[in-house]
KEKE-3310 file (N, C-alpha, C; in steps of 0.2 Angstrom, whole numbers, plus 5000, padded with zeros to 4 digits):
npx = (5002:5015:5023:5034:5040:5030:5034:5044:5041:5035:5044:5053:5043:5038:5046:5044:5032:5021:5028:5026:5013:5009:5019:5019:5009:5018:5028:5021:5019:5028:5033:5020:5018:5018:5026:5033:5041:5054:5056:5058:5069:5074:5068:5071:5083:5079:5072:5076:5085:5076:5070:5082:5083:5070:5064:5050:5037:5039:5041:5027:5017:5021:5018:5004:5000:5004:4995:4983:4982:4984:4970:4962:4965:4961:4948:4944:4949:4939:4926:4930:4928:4917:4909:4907:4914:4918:4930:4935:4929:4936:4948:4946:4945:4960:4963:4957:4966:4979:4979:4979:4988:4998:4995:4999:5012:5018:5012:5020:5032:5030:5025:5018:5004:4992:4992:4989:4976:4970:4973:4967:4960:4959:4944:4946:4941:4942:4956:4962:4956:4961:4976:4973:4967:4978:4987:4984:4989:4987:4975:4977:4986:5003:5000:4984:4988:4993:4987:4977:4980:4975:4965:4971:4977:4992:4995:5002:4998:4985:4985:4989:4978:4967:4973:4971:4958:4955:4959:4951:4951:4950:4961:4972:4972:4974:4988:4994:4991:4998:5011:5014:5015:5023:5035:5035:5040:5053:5057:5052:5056:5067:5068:5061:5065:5078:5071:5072:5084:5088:5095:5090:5093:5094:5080:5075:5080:5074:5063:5062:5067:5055:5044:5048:5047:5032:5027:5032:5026:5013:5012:5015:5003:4994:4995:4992:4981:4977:4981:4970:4960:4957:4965:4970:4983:4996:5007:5018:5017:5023:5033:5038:5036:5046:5058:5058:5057:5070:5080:5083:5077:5072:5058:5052:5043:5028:5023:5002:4997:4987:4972:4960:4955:4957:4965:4974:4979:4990:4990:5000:4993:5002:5007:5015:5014:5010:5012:5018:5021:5018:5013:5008:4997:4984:4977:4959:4954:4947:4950:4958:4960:4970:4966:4978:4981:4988:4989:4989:4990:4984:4981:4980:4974:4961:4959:4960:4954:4951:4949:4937:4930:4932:4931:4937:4936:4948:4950:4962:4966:4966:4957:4952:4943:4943:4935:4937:4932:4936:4950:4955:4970:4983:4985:4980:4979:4980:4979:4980:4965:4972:4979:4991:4999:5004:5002:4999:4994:4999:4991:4992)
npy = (4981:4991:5006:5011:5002:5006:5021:5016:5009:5021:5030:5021:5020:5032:5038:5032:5023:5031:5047:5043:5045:5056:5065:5077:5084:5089:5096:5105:5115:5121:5127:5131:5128:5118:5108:5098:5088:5098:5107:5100:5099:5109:5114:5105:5109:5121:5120:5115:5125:5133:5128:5125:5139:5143:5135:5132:5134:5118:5114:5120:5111:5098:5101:5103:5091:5083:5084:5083:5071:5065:5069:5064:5050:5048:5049:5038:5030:5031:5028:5013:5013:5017:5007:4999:4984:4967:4961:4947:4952:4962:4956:4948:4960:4963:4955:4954:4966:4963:4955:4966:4972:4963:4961:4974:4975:4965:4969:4980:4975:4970:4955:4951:4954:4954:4958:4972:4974:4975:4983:5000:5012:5031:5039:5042:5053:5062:5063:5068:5079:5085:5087:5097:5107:5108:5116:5132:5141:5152:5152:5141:5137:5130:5125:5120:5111:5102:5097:5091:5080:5069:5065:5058:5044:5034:5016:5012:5020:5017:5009:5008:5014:5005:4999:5007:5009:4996:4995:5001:5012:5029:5039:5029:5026:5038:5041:5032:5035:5047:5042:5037:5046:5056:5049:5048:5060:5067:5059:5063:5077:5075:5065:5068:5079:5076:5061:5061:5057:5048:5031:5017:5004:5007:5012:4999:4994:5002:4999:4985:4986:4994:4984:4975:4979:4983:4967:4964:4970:4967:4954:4951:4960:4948:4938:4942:4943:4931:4925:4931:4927:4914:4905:4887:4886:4897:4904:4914:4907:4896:4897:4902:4890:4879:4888:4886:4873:4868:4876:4888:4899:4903:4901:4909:4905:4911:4906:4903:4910:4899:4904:4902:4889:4896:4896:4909:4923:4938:4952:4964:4976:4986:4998:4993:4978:4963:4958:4948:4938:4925:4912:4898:4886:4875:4859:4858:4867:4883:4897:4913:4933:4945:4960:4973:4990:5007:5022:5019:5017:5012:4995:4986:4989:4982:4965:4952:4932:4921:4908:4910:4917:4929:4947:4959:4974:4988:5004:5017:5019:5007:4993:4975:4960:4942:4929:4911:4895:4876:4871:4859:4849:4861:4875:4891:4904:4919:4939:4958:4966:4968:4958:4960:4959:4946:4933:4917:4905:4891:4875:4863)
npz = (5026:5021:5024:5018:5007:4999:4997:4990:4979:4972:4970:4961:4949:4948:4940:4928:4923:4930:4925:4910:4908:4915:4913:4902:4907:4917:4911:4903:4911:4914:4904:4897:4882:4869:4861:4844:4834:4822:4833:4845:4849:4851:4860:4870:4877:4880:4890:4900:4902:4910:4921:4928:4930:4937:4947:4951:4946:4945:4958:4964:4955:4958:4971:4973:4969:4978:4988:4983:4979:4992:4997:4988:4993:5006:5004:4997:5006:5016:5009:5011:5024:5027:5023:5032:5032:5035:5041:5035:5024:5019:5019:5007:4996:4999:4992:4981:4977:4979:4968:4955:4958:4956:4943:4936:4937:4929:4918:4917:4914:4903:4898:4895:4882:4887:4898:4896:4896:4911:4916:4919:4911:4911:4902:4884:4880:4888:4895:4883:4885:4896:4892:4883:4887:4897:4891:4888:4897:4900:4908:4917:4931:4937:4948:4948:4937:4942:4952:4942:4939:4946:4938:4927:4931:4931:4929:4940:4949:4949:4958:4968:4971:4972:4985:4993:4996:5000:5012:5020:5027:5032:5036:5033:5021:5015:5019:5010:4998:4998:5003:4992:4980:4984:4984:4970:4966:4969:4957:4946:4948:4944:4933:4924:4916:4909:4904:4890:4889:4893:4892:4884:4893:4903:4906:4906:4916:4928:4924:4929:4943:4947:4946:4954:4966:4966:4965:4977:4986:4982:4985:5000:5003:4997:5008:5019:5018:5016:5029:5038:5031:5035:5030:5025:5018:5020:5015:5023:5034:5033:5028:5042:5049:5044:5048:5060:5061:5057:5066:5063:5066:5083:5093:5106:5117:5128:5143:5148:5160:5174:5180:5191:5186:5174:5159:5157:5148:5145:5135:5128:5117:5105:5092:5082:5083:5093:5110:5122:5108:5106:5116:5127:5129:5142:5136:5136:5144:5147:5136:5141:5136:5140:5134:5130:5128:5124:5120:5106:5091:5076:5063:5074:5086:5080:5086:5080:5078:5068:5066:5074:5073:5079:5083:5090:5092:5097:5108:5108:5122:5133:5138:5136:5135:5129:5129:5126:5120:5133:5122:5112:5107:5096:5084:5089:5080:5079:5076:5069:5059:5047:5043:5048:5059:5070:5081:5088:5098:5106:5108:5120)
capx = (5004:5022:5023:5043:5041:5026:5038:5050:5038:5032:5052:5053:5039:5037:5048:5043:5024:5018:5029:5024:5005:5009:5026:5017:5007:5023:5031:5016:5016:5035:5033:5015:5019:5017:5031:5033:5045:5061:5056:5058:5079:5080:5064:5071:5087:5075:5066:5081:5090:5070:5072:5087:5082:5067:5062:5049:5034:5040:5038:5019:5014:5023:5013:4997:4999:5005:4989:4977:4981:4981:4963:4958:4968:4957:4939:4944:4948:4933:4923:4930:4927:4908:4904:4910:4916:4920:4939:4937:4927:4943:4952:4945:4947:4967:4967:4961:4971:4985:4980:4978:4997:5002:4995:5001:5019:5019:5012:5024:5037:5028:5028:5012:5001:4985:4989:4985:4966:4967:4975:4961:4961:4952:4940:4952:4939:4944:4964:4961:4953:4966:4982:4971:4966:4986:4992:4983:4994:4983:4971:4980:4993:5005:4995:4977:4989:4998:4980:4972:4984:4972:4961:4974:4982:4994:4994:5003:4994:4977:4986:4989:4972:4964:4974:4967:4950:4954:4962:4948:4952:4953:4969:4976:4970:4976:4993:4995:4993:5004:5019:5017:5017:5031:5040:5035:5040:5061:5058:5047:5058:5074:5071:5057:5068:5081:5071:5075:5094:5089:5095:5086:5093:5092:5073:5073:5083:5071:5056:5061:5067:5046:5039:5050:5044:5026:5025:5034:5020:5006:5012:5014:4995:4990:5000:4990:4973:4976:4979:4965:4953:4961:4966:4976:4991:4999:5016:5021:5017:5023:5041:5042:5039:5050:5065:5060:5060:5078:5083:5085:5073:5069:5053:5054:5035:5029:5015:4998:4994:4980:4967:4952:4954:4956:4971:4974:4985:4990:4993:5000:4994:5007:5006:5017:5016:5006:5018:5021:5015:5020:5010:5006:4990:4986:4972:4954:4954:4945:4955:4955:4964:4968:4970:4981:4982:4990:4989:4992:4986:4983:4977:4981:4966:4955:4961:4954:4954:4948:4946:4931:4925:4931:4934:4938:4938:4947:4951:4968:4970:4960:4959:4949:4944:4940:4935:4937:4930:4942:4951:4961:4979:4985:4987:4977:4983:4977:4982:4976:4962:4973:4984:4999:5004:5001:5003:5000:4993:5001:4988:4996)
capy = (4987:4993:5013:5011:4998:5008:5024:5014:5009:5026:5032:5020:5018:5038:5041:5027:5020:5039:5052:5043:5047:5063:5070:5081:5090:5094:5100:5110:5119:5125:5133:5131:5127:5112:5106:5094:5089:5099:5112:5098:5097:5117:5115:5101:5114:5126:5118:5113:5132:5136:5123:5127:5144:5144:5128:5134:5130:5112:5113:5122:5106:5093:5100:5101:5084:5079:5086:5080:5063:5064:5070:5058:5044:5047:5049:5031:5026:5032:5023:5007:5013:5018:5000:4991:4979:4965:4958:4945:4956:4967:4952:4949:4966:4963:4948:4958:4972:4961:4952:4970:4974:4958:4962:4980:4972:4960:4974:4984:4970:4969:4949:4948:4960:4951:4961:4979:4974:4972:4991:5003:5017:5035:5039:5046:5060:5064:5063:5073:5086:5088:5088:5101:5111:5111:5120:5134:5144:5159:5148:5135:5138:5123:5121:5117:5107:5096:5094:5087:5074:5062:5061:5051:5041:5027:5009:5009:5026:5015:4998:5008:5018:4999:4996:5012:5006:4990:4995:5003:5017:5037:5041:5024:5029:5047:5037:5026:5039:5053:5040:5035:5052:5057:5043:5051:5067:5067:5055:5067:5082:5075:5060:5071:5081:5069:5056:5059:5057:5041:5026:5010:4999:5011:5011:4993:4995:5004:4995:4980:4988:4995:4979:4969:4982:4983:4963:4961:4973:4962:4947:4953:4959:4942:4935:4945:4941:4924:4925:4932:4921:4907:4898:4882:4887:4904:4906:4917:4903:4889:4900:4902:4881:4876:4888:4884:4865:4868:4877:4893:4903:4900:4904:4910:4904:4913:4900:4906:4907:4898:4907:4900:4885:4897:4898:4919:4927:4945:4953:4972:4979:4991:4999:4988:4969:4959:4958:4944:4935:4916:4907:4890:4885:4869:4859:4857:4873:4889:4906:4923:4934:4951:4966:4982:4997:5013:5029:5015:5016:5007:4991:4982:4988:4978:4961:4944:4926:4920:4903:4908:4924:4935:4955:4964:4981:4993:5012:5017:5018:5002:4986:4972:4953:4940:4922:4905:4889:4873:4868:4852:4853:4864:4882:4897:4910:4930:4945:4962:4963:4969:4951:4961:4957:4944:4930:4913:4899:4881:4873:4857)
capz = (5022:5021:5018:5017:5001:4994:4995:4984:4973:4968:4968:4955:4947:4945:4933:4921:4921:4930:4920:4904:4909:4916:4910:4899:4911:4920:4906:4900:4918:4915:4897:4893:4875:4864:4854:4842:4826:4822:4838:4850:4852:4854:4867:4877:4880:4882:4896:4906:4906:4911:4925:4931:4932:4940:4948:4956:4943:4946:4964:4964:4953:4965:4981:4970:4965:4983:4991:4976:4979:4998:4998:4985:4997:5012:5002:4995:5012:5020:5005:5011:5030:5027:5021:5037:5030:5039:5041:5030:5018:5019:5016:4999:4994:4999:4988:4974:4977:4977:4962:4953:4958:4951:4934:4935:4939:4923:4913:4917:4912:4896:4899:4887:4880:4890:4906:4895:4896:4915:4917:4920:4907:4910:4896:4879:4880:4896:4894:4879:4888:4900:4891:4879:4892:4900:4886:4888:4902:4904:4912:4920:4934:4938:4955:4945:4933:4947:4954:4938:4939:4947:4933:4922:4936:4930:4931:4948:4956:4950:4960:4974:4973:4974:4990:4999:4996:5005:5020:5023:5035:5028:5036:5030:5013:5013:5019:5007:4992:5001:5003:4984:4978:4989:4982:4965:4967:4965:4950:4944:4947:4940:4927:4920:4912:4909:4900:4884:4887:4896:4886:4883:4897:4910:4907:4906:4922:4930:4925:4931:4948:4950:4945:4958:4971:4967:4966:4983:4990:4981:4986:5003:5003:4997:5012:5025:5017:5019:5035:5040:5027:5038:5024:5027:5016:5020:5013:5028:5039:5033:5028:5048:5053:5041:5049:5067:5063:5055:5071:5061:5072:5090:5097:5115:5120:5136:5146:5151:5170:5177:5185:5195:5181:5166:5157:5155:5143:5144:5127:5126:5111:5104:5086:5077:5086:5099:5115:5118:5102:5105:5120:5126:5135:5143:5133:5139:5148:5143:5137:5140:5133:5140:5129:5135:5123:5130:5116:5104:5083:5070:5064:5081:5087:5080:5087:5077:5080:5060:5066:5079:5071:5084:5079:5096:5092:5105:5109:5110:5128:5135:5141:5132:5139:5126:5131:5121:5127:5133:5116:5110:5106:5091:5087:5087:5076:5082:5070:5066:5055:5040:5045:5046:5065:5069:5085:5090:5104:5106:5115:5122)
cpx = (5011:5023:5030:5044:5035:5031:5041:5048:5037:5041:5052:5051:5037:5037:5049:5035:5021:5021:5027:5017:5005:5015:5023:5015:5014:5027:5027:5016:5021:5033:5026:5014:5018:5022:5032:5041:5053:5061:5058:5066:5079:5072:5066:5078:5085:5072:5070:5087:5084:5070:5079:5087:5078:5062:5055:5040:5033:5036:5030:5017:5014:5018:5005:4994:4999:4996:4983:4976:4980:4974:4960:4960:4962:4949:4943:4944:4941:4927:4923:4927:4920:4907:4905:4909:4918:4928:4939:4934:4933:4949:4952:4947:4953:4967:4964:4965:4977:4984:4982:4985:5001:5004:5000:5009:5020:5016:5018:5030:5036:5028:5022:5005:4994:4984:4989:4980:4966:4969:4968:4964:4956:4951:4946:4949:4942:4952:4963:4960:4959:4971:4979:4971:4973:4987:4991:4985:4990:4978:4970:4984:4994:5000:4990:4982:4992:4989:4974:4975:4980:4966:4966:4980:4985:4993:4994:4999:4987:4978:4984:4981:4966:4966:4970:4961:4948:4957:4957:4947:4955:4959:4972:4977:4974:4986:4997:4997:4997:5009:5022:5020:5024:5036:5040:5042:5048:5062:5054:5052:5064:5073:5064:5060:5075:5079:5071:5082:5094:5091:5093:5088:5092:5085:5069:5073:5078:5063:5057:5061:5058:5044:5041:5046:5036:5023:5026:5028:5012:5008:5012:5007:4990:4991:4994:4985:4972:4975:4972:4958:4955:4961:4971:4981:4993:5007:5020:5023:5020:5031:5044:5040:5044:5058:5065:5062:5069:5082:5085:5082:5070:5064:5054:5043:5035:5021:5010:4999:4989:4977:4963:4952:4954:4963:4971:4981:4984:4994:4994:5000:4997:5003:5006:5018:5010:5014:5015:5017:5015:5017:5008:5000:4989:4979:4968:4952:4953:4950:4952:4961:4964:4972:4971:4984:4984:4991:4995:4985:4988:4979:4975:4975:4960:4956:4955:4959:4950:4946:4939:4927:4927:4935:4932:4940:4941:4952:4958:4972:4963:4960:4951:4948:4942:4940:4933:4936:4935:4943:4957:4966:4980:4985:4981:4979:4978:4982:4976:4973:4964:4977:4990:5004:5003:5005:4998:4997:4995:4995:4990:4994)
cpy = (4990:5000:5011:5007:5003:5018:5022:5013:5015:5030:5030:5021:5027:5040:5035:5028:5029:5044:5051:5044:5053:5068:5074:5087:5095:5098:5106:5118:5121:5130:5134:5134:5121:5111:5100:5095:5092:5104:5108:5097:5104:5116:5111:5107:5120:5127:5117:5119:5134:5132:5126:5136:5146:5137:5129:5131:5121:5109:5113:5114:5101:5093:5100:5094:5079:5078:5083:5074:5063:5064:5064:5050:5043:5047:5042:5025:5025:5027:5016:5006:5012:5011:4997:4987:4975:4962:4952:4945:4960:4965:4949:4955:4967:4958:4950:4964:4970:4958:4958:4975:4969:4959:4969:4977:4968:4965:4978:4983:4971:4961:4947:4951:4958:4957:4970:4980:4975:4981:4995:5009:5023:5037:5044:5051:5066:5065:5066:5081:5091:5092:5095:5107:5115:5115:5127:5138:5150:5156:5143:5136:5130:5121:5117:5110:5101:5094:5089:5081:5067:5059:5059:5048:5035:5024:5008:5013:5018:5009:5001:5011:5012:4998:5002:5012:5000:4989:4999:5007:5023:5039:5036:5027:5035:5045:5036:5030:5045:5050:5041:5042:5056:5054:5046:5055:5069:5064:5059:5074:5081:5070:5062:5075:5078:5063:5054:5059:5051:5034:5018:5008:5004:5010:5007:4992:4994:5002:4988:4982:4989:4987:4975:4972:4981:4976:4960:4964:4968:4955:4947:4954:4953:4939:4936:4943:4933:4923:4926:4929:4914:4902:4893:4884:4897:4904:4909:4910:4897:4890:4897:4894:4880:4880:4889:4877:4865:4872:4885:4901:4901:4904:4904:4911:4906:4908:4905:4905:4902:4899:4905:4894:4889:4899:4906:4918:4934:4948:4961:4971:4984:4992:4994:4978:4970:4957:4956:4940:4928:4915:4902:4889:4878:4868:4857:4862:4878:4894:4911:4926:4940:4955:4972:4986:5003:5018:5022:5016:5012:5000:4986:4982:4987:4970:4955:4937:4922:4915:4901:4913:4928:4941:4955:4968:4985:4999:5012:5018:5011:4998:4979:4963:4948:4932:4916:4901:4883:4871:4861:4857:4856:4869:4886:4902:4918:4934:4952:4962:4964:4960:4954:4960:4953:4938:4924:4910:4892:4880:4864:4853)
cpz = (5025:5018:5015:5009:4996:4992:4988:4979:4970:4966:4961:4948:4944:4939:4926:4920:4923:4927:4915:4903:4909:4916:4908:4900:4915:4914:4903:4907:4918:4910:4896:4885:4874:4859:4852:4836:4827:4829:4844:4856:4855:4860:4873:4881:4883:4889:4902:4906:4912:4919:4930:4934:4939:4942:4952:4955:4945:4954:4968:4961:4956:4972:4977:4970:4972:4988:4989:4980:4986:5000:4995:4989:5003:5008:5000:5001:5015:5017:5007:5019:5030:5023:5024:5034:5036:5040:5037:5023:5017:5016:5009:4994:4994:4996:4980:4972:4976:4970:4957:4952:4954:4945:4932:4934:4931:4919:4910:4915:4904:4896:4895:4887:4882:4896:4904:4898:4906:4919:4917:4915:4906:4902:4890:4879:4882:4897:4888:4879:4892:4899:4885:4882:4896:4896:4887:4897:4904:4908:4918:4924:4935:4945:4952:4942:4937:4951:4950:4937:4939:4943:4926:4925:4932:4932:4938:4952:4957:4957:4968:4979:4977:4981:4996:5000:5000:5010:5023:5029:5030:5029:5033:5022:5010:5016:5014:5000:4991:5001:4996:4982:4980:4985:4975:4963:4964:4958:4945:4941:4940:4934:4920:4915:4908:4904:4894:4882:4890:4892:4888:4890:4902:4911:4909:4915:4931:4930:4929:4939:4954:4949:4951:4965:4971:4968:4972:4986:4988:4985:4996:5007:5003:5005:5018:5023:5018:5025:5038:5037:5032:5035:5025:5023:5016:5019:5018:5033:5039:5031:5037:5051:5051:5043:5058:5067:5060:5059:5070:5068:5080:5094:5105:5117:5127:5137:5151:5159:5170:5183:5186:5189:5174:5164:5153:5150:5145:5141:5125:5118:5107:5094:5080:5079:5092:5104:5122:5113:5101:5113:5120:5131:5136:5139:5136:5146:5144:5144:5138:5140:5137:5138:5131:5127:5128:5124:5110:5096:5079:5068:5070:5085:5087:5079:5083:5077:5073:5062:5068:5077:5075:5081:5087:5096:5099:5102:5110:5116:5129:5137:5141:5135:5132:5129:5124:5126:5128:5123:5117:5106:5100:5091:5085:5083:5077:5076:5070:5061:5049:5040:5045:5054:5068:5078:5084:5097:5104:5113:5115:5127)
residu = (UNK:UNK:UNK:UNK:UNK:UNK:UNK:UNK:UNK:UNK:UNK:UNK:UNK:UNK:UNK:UNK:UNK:UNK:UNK:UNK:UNK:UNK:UNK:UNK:UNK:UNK:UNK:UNK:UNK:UNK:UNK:UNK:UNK:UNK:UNK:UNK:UNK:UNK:UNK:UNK:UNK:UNK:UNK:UNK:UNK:UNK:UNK:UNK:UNK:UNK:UNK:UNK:UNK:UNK:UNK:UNK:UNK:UNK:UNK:UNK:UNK:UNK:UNK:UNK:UNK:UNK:UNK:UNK:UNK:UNK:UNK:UNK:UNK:UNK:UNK:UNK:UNK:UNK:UNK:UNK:UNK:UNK:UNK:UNK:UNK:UNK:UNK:UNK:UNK:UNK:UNK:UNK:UNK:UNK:UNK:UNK:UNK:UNK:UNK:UNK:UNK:UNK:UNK:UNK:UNK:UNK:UNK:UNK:UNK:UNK:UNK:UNK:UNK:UNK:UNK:UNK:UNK:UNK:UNK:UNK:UNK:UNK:UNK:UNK:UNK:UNK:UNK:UNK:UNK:UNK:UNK:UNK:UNK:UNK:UNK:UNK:UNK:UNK:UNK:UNK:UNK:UNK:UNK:UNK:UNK:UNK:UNK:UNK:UNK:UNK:UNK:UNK:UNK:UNK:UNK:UNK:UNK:UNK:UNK:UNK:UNK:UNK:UNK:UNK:UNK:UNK:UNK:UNK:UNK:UNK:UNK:UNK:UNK:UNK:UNK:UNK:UNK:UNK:UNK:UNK:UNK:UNK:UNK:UNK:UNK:UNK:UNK:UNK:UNK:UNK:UNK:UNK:UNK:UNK:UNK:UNK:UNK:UNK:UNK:UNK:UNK:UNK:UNK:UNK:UNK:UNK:UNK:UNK:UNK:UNK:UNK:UNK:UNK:UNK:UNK:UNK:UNK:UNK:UNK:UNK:UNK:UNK:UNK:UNK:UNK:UNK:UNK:UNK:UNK:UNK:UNK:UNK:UNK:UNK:UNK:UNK:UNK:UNK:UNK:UNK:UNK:UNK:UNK:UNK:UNK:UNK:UNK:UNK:UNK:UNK:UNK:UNK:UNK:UNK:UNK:UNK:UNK:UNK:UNK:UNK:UNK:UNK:UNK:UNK:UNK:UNK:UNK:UNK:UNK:UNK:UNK:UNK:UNK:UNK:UNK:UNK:UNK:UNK:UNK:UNK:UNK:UNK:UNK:UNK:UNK:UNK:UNK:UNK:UNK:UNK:UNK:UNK:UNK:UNK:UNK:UNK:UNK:UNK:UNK:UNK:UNK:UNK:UNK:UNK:UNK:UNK:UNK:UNK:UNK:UNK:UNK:UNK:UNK:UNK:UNK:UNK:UNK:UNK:UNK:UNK:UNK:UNK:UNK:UNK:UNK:UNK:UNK:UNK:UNK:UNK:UNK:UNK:UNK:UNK:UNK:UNK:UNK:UNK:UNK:UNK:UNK:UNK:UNK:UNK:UNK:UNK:UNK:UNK)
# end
């Protein structure tokens, strides 16, 4: 998981696929009005002196909206936490959540009206209620109306909402829809009002921009559930042989010790990486691995070895031992259990 790319995606993606689900309400939340027909030229002028004047509407529904989704982000996480799941049941879950970005992505292309059906659509009752309900301004300040947002979440919110539920972890979760919406938020402020002066290509522009963004994110998800399914083909893995055997990359292998006949590793766990993550061990000699954490988060944590089953969960200050028995020559691959950092054994 990449907040920095899930930013970009919701930047994009805001002011296309989610203002056209929910422009409405923001607009309802400035004027609380409804216009249609010949009123709608002298209300779009209307709306952006009303705007310029007092922005402030705008921003009450933004932090509504921001907070909404972040609550709803960590109950979707916890969802996935309260079912321990196990890491390559998490990993399933990231290969449909990547598939569910894909489709979002070529939807959002329009590359062929099959990937509608696969878009999740809340009940037309229920979207009917809403935008009925917004209109009515004595009733409704912009805060409720930026908070009701999450009952008619777009394509993408839905894609990212799937992702929160397979990372399985509530902060992650509450992460995950906090970046997006963020990322929304300026595309929101500005192309919200803006988008009936937008011309064709721009929109075009712009969809294609999110789509490329949300496909880089799904395909990256796949990536990492491979790993950890320990699937013989991983795209990642097979990128990085092919540019150490062309000399491009040079791995700096650090060599086990041998202790009492066991060949040790010792592997600082940090947030973002295993340090160091390239090792070689001699073959027909048991491992052990050992794991040093120091006020360190994240998925790192919870160290796996897919090929043996091993999950070794640890604390953020700590220090972890895991033993393997002698092996024949080849590699071991280790990674967090989401697959996102990942390291290596040449056993030789």
């Amino acid at each position: 998981m990449n907040l920095w790319v899930i930013f970009l995606t919701g930047l994009t993606t805001g002011g296309l696929s989610c203002l056209a689900v929910q422009g409405g309400l923001l607009a309802t939340a400035i004027t609380g009005q409804s216009h249609t027909g010949r009123q709608k030229k002298l209300h779009d002028e209307v709306l952006k002196m009303q705007v310029a004047a007092n922005p402030w509407p705008v921003v009450y529904f933004l932090a509504a909206k921001l907070l909404a989704y972040t609550a709803l982000g960590f109950l979707l996480g916890a969802v996935g936490s309260a079912l321990q799941i196990s890491p390559k049941t998490e990993a399933v879950m990231q290969l449909v959540a990547a598939f569910y970005m894909l489709v979002t992505a070529l939807n959002l292309l329009e590359v062929h009206p099959i990937f509608r059906y696969f878009v999740l659509q809340p009940p037309s009752f229920l979207t009917r209620r809403v935008r009925n309900q917004a209109r009515q301004q004595s009733l409704y300040t912009p805060v409720i109306l930026g908070a009701m947002t999450v009952l008619i979440p777009c394509g993408t919110t839905q894609a990212m909402m799937v992702l929160a539920i397979s990372e399985g972890h509530a902060l992650v979760g509450a992460a995950i829809l906090a970046v997006f919406v963020l990322g929304t938020s300026p595309t929101f402020f500005v192309l919200g009002f803006l988008a009936t002066q937008l011309q064709h290509r721009l929109k075009l522009a712009f969809n294609y921009a999110a789509a490329t963004l949300i496909i880089l994110v799904g395909l990256l998800s796949a990536d990492n559930a491979l790993k950890v399914l320990n699937s013989p083909f991983v795209p990642s893995y097979t990128a990085n042989s092919a540019l150490e055997s062309l000399g491009i990359v040079k791995p700096e292998p650090v060599y086990a010790q041998d202790v009492d006949g066991v060949e040790e590793m010792t592997i600082h766990v940090e947030e973002e990486a295993y340090k160091p993550n390239h090792w070689i061990a001699k073959q027909g000699k048991p491992l052990r691995i050992r794991l040093i954490t120091k006020d360190t988060y994240g998925c790192t944590l919870v160290f796996t070895i897919p090929e043996y089953n091993v999950v070794q969960f640890l604390d953020t200050t700590d220090e972890q031992v895991v033993e393997l028995p002698p092996q024949l020559p080849g590699e071991i691959n280790f990674m967090c259990s989401m697959g996102m950092y990942t390291g290596k054994i040449e056993v030789q």
